[in-house]
ChimeraX commands (.cxc) that place a marker at each C-alpha (Angstrom):
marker #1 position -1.11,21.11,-9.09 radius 0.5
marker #1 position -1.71,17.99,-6.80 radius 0.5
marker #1 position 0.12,14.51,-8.41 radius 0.5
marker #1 position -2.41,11.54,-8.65 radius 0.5
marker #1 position -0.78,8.32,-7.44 radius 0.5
marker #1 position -2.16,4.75,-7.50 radius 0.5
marker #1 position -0.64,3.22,-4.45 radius 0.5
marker #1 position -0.51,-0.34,-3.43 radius 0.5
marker #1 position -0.48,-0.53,0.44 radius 0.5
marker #1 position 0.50,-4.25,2.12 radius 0.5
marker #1 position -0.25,-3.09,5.87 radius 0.5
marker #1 position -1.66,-5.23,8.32 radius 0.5
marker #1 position -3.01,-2.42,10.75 radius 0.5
marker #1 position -5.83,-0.46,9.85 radius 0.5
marker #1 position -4.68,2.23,11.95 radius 0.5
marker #1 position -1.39,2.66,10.42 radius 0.5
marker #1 position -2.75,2.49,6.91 radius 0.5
marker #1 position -4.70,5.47,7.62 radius 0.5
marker #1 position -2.19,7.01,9.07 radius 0.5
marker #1 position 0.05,6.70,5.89 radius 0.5
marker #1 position -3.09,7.62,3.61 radius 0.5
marker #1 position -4.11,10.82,5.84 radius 0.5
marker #1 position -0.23,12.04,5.38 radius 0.5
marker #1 position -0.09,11.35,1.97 radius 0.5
marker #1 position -3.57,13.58,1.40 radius 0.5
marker #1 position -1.84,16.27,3.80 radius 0.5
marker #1 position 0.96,16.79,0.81 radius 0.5
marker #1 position -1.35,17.41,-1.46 radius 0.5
marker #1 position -1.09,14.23,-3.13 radius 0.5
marker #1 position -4.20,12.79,-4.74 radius 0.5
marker #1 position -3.95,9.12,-4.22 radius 0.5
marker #1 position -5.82,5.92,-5.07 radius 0.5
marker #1 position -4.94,3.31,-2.42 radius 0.5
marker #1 position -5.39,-0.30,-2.10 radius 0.5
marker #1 position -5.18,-2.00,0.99 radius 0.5
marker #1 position -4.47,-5.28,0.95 radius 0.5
marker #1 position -2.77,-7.35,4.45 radius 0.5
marker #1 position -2.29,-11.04,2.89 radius 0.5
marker #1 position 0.67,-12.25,0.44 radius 0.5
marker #1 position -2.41,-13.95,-1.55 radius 0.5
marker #1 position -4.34,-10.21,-1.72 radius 0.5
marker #1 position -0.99,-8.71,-2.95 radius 0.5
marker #1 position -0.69,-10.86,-5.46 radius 0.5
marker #1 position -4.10,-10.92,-6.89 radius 0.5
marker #1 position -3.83,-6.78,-6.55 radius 0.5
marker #1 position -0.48,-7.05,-8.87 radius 0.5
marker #1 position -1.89,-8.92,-11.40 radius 0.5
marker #1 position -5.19,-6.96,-12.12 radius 0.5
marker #1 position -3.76,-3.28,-11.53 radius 0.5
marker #1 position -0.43,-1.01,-11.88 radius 0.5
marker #1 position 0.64,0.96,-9.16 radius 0.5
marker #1 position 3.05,3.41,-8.80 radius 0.5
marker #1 position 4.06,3.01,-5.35 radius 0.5
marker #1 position 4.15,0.11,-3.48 radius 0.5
marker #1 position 4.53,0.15,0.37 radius 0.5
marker #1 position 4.69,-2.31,2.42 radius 0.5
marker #1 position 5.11,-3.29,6.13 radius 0.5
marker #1 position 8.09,-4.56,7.21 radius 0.5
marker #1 position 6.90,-6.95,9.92 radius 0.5
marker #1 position 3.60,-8.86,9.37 radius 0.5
marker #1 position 1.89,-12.17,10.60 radius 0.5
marker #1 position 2.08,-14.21,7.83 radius 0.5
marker #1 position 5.26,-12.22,5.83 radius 0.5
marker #1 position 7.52,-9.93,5.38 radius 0.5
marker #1 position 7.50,-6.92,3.96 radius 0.5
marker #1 position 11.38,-7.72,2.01 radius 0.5
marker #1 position 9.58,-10.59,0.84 radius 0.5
marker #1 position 6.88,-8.41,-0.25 radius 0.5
marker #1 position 8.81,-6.34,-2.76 radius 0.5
marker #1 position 10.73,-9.23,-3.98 radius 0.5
marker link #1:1,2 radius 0.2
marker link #1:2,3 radius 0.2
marker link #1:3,4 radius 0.2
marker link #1:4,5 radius 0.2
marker link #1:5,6 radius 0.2
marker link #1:6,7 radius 0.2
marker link #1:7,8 radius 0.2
marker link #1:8,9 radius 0.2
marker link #1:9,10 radius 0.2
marker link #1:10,11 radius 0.2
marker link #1:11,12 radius 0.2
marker link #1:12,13 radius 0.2
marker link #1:13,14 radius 0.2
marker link #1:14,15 radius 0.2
marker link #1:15,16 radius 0.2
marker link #1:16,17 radius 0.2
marker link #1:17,18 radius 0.2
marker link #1:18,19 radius 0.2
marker link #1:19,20 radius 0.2
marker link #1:20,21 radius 0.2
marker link #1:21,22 radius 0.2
marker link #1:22,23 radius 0.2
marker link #1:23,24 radius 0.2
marker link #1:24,25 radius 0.2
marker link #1:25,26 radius 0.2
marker link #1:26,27 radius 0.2
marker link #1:27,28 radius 0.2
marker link #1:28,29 radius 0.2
marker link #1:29,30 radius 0.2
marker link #1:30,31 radius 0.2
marker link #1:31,32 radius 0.2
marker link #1:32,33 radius 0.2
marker link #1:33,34 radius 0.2
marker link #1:34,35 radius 0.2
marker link #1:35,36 radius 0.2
marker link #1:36,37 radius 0.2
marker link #1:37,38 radius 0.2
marker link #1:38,39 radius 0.2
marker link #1:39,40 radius 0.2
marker link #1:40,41 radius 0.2
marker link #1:41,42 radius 0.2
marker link #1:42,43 radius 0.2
marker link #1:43,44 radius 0.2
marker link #1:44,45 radius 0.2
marker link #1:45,46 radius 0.2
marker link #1:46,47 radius 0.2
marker link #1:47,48 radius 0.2
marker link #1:48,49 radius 0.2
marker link #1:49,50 radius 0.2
marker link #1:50,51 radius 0.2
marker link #1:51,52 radius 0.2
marker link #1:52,53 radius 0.2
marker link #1:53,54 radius 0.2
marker link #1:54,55 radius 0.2
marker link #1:55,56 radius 0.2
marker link #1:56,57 radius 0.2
marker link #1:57,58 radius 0.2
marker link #1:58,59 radius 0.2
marker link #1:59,60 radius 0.2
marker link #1:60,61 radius 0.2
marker link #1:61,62 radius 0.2
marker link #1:62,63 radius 0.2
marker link #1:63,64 radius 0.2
marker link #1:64,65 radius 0.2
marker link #1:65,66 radius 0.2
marker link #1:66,67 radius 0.2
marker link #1:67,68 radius 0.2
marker link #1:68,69 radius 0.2
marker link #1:69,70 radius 0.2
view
């Protein structure tokens, strides 16, 4: 039986975020994702849903991904 997960992705690169998403599918994971590349988006995505996973980037633009998680 496949586990449904409601993931929170912060992930500035489309490509990568796919990549993650296809893998995840692969396992037989069901997942909900939500993309979101901005600290702003992240928050706003926190506040209106729960997730069970977050994953983040480590390196981005305008953030990082330790201060992500904190």
């Amino acid at each position: 039986m496949a586990v449904l997960f409601n993931i929170l992705q912060v992930e500035d690169n489309d490509g990568d975020a796919l990549l993650i998403e296809r893998a995840l599918r692969r396992s037989d994971c069901q997942v909900v994702m939500t993309l979101v590349c901005t600290e702003q988006n992240m928050r706003k995505a926190l506040s209106t849903a729960k997730y069970d996973i977050v994953l983040s980037d480590y390196n981005m633009p305008s953030f990082s991904g330790a201060d992500a998680l904190r």
